[in-house]
C-alpha positions in Angstrom: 40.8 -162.1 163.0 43.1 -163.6 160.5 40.4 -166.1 159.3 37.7 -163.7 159.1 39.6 -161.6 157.0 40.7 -164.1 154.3 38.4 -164.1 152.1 36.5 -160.4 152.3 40.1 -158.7 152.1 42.8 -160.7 150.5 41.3 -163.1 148.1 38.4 -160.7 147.8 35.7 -163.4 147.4 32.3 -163.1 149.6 29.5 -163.6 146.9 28.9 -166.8 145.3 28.4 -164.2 142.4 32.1 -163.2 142.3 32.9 -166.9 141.9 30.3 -167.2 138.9 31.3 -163.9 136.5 35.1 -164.7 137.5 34.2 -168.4 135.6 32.5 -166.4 133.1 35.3 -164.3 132.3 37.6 -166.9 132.1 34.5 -168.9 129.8 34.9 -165.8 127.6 38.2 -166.2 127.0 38.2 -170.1 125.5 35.8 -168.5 123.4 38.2 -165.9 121.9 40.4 -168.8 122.1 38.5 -170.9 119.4 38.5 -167.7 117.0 42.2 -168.1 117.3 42.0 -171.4 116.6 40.1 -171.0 113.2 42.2 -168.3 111.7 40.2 -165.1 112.5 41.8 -162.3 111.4 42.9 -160.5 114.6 41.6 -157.1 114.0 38.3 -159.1 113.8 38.8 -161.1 117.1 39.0 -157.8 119.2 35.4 -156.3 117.8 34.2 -159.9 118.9 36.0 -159.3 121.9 34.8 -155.9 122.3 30.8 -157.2 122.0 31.2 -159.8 124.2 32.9 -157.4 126.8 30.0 -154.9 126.5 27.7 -157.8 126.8 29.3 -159.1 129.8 29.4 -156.1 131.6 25.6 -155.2 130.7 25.0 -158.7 132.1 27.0 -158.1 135.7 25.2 -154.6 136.6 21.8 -156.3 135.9 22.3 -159.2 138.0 23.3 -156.6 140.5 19.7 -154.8 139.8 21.8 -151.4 138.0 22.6 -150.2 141.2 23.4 -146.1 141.7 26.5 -146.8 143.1 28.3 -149.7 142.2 31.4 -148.6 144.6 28.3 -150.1 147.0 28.3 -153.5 146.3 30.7 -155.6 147.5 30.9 -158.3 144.9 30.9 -156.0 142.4 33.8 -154.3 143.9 35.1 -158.3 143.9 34.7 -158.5 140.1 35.8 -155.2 139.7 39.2 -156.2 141.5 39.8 -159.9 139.6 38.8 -158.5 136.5 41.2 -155.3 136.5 44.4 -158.3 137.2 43.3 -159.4 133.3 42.3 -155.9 132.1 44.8 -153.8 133.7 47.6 -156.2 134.3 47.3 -156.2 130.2 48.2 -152.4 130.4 50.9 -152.7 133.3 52.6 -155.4 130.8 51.9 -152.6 127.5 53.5 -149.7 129.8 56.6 -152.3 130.5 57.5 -151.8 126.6 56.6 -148.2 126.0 59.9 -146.5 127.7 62.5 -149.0 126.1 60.5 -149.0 123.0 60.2 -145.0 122.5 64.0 -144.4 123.6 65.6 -147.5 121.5 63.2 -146.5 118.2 64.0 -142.7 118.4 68.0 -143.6 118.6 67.7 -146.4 116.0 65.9 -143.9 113.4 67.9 -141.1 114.0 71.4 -143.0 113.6 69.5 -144.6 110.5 68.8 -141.5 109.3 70.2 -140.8 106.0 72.1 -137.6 104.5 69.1 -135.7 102.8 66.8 -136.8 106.2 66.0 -133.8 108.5 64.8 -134.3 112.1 64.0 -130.7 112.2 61.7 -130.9 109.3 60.0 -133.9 111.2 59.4 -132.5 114.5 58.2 -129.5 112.8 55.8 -131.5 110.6 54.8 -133.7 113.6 54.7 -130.9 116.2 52.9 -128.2 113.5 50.0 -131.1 112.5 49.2 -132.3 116.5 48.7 -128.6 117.4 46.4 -127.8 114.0 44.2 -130.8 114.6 43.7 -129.8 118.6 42.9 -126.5 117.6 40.5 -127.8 115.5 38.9 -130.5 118.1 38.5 -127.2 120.2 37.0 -125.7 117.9 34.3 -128.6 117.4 34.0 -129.0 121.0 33.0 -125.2 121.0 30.8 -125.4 118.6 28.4 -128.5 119.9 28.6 -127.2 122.9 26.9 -124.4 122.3 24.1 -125.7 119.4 23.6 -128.4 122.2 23.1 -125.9 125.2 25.2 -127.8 127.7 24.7 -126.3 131.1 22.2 -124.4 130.5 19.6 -124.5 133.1 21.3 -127.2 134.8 21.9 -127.6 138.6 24.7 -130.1 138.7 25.6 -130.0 142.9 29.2 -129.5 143.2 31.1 -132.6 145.4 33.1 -131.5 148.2 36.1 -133.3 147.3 36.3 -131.9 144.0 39.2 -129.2 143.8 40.9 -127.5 141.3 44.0 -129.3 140.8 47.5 -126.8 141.3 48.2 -125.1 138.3 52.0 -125.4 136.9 53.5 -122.2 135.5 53.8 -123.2 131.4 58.0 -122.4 131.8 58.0 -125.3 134.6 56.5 -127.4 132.4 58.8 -126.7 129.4 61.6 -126.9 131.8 60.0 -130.2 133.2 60.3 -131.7 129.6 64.3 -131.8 129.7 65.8 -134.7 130.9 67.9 -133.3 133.5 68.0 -136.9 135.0 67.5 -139.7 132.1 67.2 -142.2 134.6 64.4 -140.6 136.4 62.7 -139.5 133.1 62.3 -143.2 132.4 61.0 -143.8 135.9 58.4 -141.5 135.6 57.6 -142.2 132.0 58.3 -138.7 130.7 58.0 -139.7 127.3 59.0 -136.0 125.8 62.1 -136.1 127.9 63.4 -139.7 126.9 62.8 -138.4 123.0 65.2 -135.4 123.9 67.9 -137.7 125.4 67.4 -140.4 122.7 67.7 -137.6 120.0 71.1 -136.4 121.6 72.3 -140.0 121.7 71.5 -140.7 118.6 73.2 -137.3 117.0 76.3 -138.0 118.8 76.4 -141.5 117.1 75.6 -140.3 114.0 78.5 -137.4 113.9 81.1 -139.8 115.9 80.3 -142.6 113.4 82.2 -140.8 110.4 85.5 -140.9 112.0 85.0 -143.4 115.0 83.0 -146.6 113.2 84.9 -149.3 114.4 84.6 -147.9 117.8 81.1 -146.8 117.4 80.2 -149.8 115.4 79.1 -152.3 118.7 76.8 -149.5 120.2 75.0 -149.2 116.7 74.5 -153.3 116.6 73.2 -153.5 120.2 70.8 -150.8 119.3 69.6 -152.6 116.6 70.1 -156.1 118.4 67.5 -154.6 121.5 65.1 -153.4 118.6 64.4 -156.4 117.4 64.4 -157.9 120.8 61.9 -155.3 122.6 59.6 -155.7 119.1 59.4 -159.6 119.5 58.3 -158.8 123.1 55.7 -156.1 122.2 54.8 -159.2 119.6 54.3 -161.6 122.2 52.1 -159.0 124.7 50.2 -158.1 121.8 48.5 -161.5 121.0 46.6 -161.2 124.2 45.0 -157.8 123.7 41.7 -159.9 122.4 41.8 -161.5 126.0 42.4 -157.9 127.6 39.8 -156.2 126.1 36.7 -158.4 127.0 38.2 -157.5 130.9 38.8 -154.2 130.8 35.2 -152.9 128.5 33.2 -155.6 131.2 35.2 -153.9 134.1 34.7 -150.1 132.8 31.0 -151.1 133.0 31.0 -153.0 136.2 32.9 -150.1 138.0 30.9 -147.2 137.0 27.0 -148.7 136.4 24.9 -148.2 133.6 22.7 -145.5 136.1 25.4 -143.1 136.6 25.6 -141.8 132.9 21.4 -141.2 133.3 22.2 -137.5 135.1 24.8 -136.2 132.4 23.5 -138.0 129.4 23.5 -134.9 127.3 27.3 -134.1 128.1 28.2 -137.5 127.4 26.1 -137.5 123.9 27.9 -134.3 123.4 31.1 -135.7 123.4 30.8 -138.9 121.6 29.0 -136.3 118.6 31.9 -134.2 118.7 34.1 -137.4 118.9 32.4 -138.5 115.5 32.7 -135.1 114.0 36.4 -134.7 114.8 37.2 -138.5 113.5 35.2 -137.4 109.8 38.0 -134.5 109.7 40.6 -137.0 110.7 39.5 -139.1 107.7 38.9 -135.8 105.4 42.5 -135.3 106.0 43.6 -138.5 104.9 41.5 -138.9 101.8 43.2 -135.4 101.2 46.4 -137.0 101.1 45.4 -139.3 98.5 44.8 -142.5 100.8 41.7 -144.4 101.3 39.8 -143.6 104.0 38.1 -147.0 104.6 41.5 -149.0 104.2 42.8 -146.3 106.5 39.8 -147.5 109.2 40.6 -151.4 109.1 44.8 -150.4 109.6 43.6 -148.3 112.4 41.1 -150.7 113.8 43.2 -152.8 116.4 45.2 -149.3 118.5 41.6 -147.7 118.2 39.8 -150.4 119.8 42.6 -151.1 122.3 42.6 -147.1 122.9 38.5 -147.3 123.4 38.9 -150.2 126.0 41.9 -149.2 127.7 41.5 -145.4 127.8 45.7 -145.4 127.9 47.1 -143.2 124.9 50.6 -144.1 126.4 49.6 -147.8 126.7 48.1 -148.0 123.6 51.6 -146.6 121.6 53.0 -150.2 120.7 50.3 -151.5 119.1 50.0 -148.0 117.5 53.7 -148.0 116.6 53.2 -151.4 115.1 49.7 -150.5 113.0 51.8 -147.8 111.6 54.2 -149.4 110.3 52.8 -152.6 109.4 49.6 -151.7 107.9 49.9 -148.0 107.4 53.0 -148.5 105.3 54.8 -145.4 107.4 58.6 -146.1 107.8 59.3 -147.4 111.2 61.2 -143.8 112.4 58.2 -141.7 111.6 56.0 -144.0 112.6 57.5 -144.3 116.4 58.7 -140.4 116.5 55.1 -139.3 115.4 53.4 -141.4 117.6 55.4 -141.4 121.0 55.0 -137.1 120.5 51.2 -138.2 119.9 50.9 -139.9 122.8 52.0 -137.1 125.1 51.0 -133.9 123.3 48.2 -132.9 121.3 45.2 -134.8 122.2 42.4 -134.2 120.1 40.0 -135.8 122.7 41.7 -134.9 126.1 42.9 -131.6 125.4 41.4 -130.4 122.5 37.3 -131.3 122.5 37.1 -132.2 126.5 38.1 -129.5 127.3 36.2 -127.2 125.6 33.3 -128.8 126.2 34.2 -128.7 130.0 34.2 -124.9 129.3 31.0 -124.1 127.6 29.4 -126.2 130.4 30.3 -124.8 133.1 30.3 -120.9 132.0 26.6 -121.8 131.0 25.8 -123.1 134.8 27.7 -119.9 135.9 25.9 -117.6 133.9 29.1 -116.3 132.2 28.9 -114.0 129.2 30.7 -116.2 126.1 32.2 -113.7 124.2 34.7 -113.5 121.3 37.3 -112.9 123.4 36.4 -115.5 125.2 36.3 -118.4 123.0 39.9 -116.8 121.4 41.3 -117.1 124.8 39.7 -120.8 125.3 41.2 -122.0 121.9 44.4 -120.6 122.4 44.9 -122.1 125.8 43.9 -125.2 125.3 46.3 -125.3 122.3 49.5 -124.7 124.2 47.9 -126.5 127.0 47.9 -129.7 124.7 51.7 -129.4 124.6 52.1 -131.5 128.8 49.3 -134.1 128.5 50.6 -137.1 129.6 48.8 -139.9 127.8 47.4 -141.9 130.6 43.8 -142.2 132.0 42.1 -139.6 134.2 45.0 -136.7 133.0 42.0 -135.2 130.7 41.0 -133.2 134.4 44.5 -131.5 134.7 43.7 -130.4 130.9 40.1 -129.4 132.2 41.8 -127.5 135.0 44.2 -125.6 133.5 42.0 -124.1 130.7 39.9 -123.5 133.4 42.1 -121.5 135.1 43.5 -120.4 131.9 40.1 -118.2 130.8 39.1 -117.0 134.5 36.3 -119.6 135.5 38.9 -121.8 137.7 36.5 -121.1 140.8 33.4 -123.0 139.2 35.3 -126.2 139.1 33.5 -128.3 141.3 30.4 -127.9 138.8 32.1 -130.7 136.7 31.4 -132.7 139.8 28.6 -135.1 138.2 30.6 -135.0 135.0 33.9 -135.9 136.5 32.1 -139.0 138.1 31.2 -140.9 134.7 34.6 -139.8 133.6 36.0 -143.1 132.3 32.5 -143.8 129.9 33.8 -140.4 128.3 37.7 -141.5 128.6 36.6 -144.1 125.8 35.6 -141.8 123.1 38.6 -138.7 124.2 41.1 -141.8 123.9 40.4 -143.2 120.9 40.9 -139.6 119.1 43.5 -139.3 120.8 45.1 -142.2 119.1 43.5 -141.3 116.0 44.7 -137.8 116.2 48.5 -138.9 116.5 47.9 -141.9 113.4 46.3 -139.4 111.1 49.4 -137.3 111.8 51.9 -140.0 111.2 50.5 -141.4 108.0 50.2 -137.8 107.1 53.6 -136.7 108.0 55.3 -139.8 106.2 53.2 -139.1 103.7 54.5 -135.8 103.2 58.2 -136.9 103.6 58.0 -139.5 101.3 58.2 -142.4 104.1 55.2 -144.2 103.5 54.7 -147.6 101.3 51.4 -147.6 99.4 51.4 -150.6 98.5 51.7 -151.6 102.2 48.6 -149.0 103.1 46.8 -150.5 100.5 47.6 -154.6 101.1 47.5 -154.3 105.0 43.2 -154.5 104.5 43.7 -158.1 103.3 46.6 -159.0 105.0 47.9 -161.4 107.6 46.3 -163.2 109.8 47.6 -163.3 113.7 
């Protein structure tokens, strides 16, 4: 028993095929190793990366003969498994750094704060901007949507296991925010509720520190002594995002199959169009801050493509943090405040556009009227409903359901069925404006508070190599 069982369920090798893309994988990577080697910038290493991971997994699912159901092939499910330890065990080590990184950055910025700073005016400005460009998203989402007919005449067969998920009353959720136990906040990687604990640290330092200094003084210099530790980490974890991404775009591909997006190809082309819409107004919003939108695009380029192969807002943050703030030119404060409240509210992809395409869809199939009270009641719920999503893959349904629920259609959820099951192809695009969402708002928001270097925006484009 013992024997048989080796290799089928604990190393999970039975194909001489797992064996051969596992070698590949690993081929792949000496290959990203050599653009290393010569000096390639790294923003440029991970689109190389990014091709050779789409190629790769193209590759795998037509050796397997682009089977319907990959989930049905047992070496795939082998490559699947060895290829999420390089892929995902990328992300487990990213998700390490996120909670010391957020609660150490928000302390260290507020007790760095200076006299004329205001953290009100920066949550407002952060908090104000997230919710305007979701609104917007929704509105995009709406309006493709409907020029694009999705749903209509459509019989998408509802899955059994598909069930609305439990709706949470919006003054639990507030109320869930507050760290009532900072310990367990952390553990749980509410990221809203370490921001509120950090921000009451760091308020009490600052306001202790004008009578108490010398006292205060050794709690200020290990703040700053485990900044600059966790950021040399985040450093180190970072140089093998190249590495990660071939794994995790390969894997995305192996694990879902190229012939599952055939049956909801016009949802998915929905999406990405809306995708590309909302990313021009992203851009039309930095050009209207004075700032180049092209040299805002190659800043950008390394959390986006991270974001677009990881489909992890939350995982993404430190290399969004550190794109911010050393090649957007935003102060490091802004740049961490602006981004951690990205990265769990406001989501232009999950909870603005998704959504509301969700919506459309599915009142379409239906056969409900879309009124204007309708779509006023759709775009104001999925504005405050932007306000809990936690920036991980696969929350985007909990958004879907609640603004489901929230405009009366809740029943017809297991429509989405056939959509739901191709959900991480669309997780790509929705994370990637996601991140995009909460770096437009930072470089806007030190922008407007005077915490952004130009000359660092401007240089970053033909800057360092990694």
């Amino acid at each position: 028993m013992g024997e048989s069982s080796f290799f089928p369920q604990f190393l999970m090798i039975t194909d001489i095929k797992t064996i051969i893309f596992i070698a590949v994988l690993i081929g792949t990577f000496f290959i990203v190793k050599q653009f290393e080697k010569k000096k390639v910038k790294f923003s440029t290493r991970t689109i190389y990366a990014t091709i050779i991971g789409l190629i790769l997994g193209v590759i795998i699912q037509l050796v397997a003969g682009l089977p319907e159901d990959p989930a049905g092939v047992t070496w795939l499910q082998e490559v699947t498994k060895w290829y999420g330890l390089f892929g995902s065990g990328f992300m487990d080590l990213l998700k390490m750094l996120v909670v010391p990184m957020v609660f150490v950055s928000i302390l260290r910025v507020i007790i760095n704060m200076g006299e004329g700073d205001d953290l009100g005016r920066l949550t407002f400005k952060s908090l104000g901007m997230l919710l305007m460009t979701t609104a917007l998203a929704a509105i995009v989402g709406i309006v493709v949507g409907n020029v694009m007919k999705l749903g209509v005449g459509t019989d998408v067969v509802a899955t059994a296991d598909t069930e609305l998920r439990e709706i949470t009353p919006l003054v639990d959720t507030l109320r869930g925010l507050l760290p009532s136990n900072p310990v367990a906040s952390m553990a749980d990687g509410n990221i809203v509720a370490i921001i509120i604990f950090a921000t009451f640290l760091g308020l009490a330092v600052k306001r202790l520190s004008k009578k108490y200094l010398d006292i205060i003084k050794p709690f200020i210099d290990l703040v700053e002594a485990f900044y600059k530790i966790i950021v040399s980490v985040a450093m180190t974890v970072i140089k093998f995002m190249p590495y990660a991404v071939v794994a995790l775009l390969a894997n995305t591909i192996t694990a879902r199959g190229l012939a599952s997006m055939i049956s909801v190809v016009q949802f998915v082309v929905a999406l990405y169009i809306s995708v590309a819409i909302m990313f021009i107004v992203h851009l039309v919003i930095i050009a209207i801050n004075g700032l180049n939108p092209i040299t805002y695009i190659k800043n950008a380029a390394e959390p986006l493509l991270l974001a677009f192969t990881s489909r992890s807002s939350l995982g993404t943050l430190p290399v969004t943090i550190e794109a911010l703030t050393d090649k957007q030119g935003v102060e490091e404060g802004v740049a961490s405040f602006t981004a951690s409240l990205g990265a769990n509210m406001g989501m232009n992809g999950c909870a603005g556009i998704y959504p509301a395409l969700m919506a459309v869809t599915i009142a379409n199939m239906a056969n409900i009227e879309m009124n204007a009270s309708f779509y006023a009641m759709l775009l104001v719920v999925i504005t405050i409903s932007s306000l809990g999503i936690a920036g991980l893959p696969g929350t985007a349904t909990m958004a879907v359901s609640v603004v489901l629920s929230g405009v009366g259609i809740g029943s017809y959820f297991p429509l989405a069925g056939g959509i739901l099951a191709i959900d991480p192809i669309l997780d790509m695009g929705r994370t990637m404006l996601n991140v995009n969402g909460a770096t437009t708002t930072a470089v806007t928001v030190g922008k407007s508070l005077k915490k952004l270097d130009k000359e660092v925006f401007n240089g970053a484009s033909v800057s360092e190599n990694k």
